[in-house]
C-alpha positions, 0 to 999 in steps of 0.5 A: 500500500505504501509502495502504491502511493510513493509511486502515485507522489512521484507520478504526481510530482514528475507531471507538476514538474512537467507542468511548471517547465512548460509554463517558464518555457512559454513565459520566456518566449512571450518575453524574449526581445525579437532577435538582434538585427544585423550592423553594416559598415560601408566606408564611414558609414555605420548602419544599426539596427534596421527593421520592418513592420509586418503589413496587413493583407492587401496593404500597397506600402511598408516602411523600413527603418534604422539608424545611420551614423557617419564616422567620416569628415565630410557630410554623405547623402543616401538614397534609396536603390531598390528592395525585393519586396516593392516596385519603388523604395524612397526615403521619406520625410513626416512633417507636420503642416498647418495642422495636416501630417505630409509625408514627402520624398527626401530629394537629393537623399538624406543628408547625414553631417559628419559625426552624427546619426540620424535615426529613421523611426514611425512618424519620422524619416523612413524607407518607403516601400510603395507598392508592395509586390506581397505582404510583409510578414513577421519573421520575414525580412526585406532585402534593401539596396542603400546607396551613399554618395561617397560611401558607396552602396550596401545590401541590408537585411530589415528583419520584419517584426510584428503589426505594430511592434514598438521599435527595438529596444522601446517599450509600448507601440509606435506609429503604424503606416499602412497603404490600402488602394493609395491611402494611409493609415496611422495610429499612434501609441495606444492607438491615441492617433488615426489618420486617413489618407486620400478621401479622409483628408488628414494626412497627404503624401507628396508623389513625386 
């Protein structure tokens, strides 16, 4: 009888134990930061932390973004190439006019001064991807050609994260920038912003 029930705990105790491991293990993956992404350098210039947002379906635009810092002397422009997941890729500028967010292409490329970094984040400058060939996809990753006037050009990878995922490293959620047939949506953090593109006449993006 005695041996019955030291056999029935220690059942007992293996399947709590089983239990518990389960329960850390899922508790780690839903804390786990998104995996790092990939440093470039390319002459002086030095690009950190590129990613994506995944786009929902039927979406014509996604946006990359990253952090581009120059080490050289002389000031050096970049610009976008191409990409292998949309018809065009531009950099893009947000600002805000008279009350109404524009969103506009960066002629001449952006500039980034000597010794200093430019972040390209929601809400700010970023890569345009316009007319998107499929949708982005979390886990995906989008193949970018950058090119600089002096530093030359560069391939980088923009790891996809999350429909609205905060940028990496930031806590809450950011801005999301989705195309649909032309127009775009936005929202900000806690959904506090929405703005709608062409017909809602909140937001205007220049094409150019």
């Amino acid at each position: 009888m005695n041996k019955c029930f030291e056999r029935l705990l220690l059942r007992g105790s293996a399947i709590a134990l089983a239990i518990t491991t389960i329960q850390f293990t899922v508790f780690l993956t839903a804390v786990a930061p998104a995996a790092a992404a990939d440093d470039y350098d390319v002459g002086t210039i030095h690009i950190s932390q590129p990613w994506s947002r995944a786009t929902a379906k039927g979406a014509a635009t996604g946006a990359g973004y990253m952090t581009i810092t120059n080490k050289g002397a002389a000031a050096d422009k970049v610009s976008c190439v191409s990409d292998d997941a949309s018809a065009q890729c531009e950099i893009h500028s947000m600002t805000m006019e008279g009350g109404v967010m524009k969103m506009r292409p960066v002629e001449g490329g952006l500039e980034i001064k000597p010794g200093k970094s430019v972040m390209l984040k929601p809400g700010g400058y970023h890569v345009m991807f316009r007319e998107l060939k499929h949708p982005l996809e979390q886990g995906a990753a989008v193949k970018v050609t950058l090119k600089f006037e002096r530093a030359g050009t560069v391939e980088v990878d923009y790891p996809v994260l999350a429909l609205g995922a905060a940028a990496p490293g930031a806590s809450g959620g950011g801005t999301i920038m989705q195309g649909s047939g032309g127009g775009m949506n936005m929202q900000g953090p806690g959904g506090g912003m929405n703005m709608q593109g062409p017909g809602g006449g909140m937001m205007q993006m220049d094409k150019r």
